[in-house]
C-alpha positions as CSV (number, residue, x, y, z in Angstrom):
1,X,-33.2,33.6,-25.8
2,X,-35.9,33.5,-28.3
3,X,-33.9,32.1,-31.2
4,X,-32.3,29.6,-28.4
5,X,-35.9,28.8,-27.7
6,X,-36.6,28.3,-31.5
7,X,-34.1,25.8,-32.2
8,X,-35.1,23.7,-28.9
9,X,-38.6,23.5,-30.3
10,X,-37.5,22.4,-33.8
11,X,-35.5,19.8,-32.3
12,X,-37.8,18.6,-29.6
13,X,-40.3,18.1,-32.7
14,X,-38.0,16.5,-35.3
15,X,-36.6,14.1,-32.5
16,X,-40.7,13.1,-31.7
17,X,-41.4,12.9,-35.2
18,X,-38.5,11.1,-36.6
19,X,-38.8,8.8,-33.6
20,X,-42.7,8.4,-34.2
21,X,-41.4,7.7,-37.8
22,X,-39.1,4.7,-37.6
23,X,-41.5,3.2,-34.3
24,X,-44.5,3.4,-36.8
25,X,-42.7,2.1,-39.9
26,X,-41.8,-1.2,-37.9
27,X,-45.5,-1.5,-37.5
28,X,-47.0,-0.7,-40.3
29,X,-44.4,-3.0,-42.6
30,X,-46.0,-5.8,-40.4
31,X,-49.3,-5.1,-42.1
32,X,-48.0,-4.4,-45.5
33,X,-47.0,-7.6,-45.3
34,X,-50.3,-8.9,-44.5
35,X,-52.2,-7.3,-47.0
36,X,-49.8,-8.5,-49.9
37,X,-50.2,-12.1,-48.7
38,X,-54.3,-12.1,-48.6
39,X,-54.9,-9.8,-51.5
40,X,-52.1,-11.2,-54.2
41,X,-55.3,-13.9,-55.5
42,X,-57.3,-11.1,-56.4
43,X,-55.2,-7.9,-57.0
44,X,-52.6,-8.1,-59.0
45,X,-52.1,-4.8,-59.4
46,X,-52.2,-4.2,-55.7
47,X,-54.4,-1.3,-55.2
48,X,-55.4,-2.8,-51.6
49,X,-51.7,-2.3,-50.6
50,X,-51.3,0.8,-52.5
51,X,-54.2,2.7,-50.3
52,X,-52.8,1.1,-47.6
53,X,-49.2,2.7,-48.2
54,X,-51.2,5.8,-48.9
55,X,-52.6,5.8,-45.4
56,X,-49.1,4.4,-43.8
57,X,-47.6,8.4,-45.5
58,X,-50.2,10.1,-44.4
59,X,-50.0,9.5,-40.4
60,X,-47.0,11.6,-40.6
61,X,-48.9,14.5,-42.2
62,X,-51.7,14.3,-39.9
63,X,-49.4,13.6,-36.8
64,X,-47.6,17.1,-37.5
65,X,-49.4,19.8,-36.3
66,X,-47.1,22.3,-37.9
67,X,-47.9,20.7,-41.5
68,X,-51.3,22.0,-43.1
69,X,-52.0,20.8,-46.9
70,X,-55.0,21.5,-49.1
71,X,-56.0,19.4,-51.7
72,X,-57.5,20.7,-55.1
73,X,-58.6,18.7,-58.3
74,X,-58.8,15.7,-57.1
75,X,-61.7,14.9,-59.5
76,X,-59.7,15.3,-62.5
77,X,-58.3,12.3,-62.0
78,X,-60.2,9.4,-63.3
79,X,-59.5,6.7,-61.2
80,X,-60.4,3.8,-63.6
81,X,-57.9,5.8,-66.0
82,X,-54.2,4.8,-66.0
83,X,-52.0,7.9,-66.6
84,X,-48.5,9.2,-66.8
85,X,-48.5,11.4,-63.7
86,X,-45.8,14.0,-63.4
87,X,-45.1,16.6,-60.3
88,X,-42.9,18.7,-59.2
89,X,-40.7,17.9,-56.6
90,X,-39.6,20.5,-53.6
91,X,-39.0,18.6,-50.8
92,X,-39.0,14.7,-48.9
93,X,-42.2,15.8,-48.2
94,X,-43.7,15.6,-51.7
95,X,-43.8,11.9,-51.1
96,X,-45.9,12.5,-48.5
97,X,-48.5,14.9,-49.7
98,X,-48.8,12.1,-53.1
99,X,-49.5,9.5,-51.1
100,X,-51.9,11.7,-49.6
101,X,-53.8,12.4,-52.1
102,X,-54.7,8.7,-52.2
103,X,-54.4,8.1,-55.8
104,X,-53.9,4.5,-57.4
105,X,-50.1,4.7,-58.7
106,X,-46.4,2.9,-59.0
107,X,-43.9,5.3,-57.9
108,X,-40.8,5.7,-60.4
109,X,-37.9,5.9,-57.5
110,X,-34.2,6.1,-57.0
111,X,-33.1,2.2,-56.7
112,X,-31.1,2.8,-53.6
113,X,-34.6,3.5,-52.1
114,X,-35.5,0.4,-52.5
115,X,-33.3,-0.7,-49.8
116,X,-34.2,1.3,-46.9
117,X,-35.3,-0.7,-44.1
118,X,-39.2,-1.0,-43.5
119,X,-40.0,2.0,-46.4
120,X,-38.1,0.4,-49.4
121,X,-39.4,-2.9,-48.4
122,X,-42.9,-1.5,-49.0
123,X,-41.4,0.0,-52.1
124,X,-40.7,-3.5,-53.3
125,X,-44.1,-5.1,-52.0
126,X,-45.9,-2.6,-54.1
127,X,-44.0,-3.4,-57.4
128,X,-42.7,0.3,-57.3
129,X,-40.0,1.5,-60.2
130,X,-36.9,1.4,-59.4
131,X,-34.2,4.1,-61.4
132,X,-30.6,4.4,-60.9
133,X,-29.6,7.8,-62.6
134,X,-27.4,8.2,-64.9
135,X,-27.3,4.3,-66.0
136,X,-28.6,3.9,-69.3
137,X,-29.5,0.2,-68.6
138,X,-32.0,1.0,-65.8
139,X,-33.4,3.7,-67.7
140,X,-34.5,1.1,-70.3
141,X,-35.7,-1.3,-67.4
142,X,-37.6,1.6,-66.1
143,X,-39.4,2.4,-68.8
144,X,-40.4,-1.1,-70.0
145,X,-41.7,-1.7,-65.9
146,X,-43.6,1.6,-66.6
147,X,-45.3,0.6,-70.1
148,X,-46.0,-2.8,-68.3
149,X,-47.6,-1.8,-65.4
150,X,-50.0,1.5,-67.8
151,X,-50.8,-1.7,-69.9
152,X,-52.2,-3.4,-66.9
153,X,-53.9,-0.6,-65.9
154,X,-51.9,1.1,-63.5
155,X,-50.5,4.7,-63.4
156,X,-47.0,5.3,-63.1
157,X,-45.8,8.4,-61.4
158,X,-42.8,10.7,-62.1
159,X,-40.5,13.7,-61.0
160,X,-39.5,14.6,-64.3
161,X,-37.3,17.0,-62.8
162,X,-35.4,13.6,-61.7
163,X,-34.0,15.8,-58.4
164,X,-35.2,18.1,-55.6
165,X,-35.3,22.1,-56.6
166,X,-33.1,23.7,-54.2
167,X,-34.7,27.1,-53.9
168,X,-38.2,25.9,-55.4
169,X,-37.7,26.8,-59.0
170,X,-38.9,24.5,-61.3
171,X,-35.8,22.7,-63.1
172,X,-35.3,21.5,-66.0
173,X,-37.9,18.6,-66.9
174,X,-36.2,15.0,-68.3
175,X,-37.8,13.4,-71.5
176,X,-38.8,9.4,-70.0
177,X,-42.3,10.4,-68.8
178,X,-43.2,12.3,-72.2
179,X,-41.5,9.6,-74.1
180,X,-43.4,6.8,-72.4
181,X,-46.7,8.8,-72.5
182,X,-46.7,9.2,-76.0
183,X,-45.1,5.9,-77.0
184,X,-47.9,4.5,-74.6
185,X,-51.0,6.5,-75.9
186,X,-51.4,7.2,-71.7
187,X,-52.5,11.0,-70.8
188,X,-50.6,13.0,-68.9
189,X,-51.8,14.1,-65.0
190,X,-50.1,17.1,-64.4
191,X,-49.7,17.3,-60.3
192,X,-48.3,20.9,-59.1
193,X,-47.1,20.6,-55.4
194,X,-46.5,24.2,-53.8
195,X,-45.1,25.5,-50.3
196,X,-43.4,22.2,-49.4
197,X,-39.7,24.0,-50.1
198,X,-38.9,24.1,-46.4
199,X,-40.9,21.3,-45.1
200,X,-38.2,19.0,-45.6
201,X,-35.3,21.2,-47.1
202,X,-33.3,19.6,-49.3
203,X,-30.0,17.8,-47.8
204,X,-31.5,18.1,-44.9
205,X,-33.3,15.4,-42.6
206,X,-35.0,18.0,-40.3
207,X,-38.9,19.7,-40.7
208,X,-39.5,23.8,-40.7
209,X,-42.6,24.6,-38.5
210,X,-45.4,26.0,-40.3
211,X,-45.4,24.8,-43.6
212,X,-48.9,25.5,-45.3
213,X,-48.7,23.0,-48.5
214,X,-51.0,22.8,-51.3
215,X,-51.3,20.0,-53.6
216,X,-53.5,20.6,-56.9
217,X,-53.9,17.6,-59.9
218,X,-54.8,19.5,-63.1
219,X,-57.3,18.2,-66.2
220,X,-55.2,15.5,-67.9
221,X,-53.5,16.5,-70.7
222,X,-54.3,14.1,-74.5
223,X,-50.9,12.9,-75.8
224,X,-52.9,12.1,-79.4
225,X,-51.6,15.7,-81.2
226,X,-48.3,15.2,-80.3
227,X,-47.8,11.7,-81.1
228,X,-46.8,11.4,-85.6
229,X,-43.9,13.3,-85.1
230,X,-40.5,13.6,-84.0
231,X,-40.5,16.6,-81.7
232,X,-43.5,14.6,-79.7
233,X,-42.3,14.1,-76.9
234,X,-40.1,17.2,-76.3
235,X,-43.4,19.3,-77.5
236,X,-45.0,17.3,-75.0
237,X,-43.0,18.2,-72.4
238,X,-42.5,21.8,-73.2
239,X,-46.2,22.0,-73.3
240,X,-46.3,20.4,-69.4
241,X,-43.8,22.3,-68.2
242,X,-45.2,25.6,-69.2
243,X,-48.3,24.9,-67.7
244,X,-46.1,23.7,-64.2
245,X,-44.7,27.1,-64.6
246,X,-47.6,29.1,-65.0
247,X,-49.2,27.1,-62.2
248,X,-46.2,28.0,-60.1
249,X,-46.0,31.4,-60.8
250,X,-42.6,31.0,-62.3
């Protein structure tokens, strides 16, 4: 009866939640909207949406009562700074908790997000990345979108991992970020995301109760002693990857 029980609460949530979710987007697109029209004169970079986007993610943290996060080193990220920002990435939820954290960046995404109703319309409002893996082409469109938008001033944020851990190890990290960081001269802002495995498991669409999150941006890391050389940008992001692991307690 208990374990009956269980499963009748989890659904009862995800059915408010999701429900919440889509009702919500509808809404809040309208405003997206809005904002994009009166600030394009005057932010080109559109921070103004950006927060707002940030704020639009983060009702469905603070909605959940079953989702706690804590936020560490916030400061270390200097918000007149544009940086290559790289996290780990556990869960759907990870989107979420960034946004959260309310800093100014263009998300690097999978293009087929782009298209999802409400959300990927944002995505596009925003002048978010769009990636389609494994096509060399987009790769190269990706990057050049990425050095464009650090030359304006913008951060450009990654999952160098380029996928969702399964069982929360940290995989294996992909080279674009590193490269662009040190082609760009751009720091690196480590972000190490813990405890958001079974928020949102992977291939799955429904939220664990009780998921105590923490989300922790580390000192930026200089990209000026590994820049001269060949072995850079994989130094680089060895270097960044031991430090995610260490953080991790991997």
């Amino acid at each position: 009866m208990e374990g009956f029980l269980r499963k009748l609460g989890i659904v009862t949530i995800n059915v408010l939640f999701w429900g919440y979710f889509l009702l919500s987007s509808a809404v809040m697109f309208v405003g997206a909207v809005l904002i994009r029209i009166v600030t394009a004169p005057f932010d080109p970079n559109q921070r103004f949406l950006h927060r707002y986007s940030c704020f639009w993610a983060s009702l469905y943290l603070w909605c959940n009562p079953f989702w706690r996060l804590k936020k560490k080193g916030l400061k270390n990220a200097d918000p007149k700074k544009a940086y290559v920002i790289v996290s780990n990435h556990q869960s759907w939820a990870d989107i979420i908790l960034l946004f959260n954290s309310f800093l100014p960046f263009k998300w690097v995404s999978k293009k087929q997000m782009f298209n999802a109703p409400f959300l990927g319309w944002n995505m596009r409002l925003n002048g978010y990345i769009p990636i389609e893996r494994g096509n060399e082409e987009s790769g190269r469109k990706c990057l050049q979108m990425s050095r464009d938008w650090l030359a304006k001033g913008a951060s450009v944020l990654y999952f160098p991992e380029g996928t969702r851990s399964r069982d929360g190890k940290l995989l294996p990290f992909k080279m674009g970020a590193f490269k662009l960081a040190i082609e760009s001269g751009h720091d690196i802002l480590p972000v190490v995301i813990r405890g958001s495995l079974n928020a949102i498991p992977k291939d799955s669409a429904l939220i664990r109760l009780k998921s105590p999150m923490t989300l922790e941006v580390l000192p930026p890391i200089s990209v000026h002693s590994f820049q001269g050389n060949e072995s850079g940008a994989e130094s680089l992001m060895n270097h960044v990857r031991t430090i995610f692991k260490t953080k991790m307690g991997q």
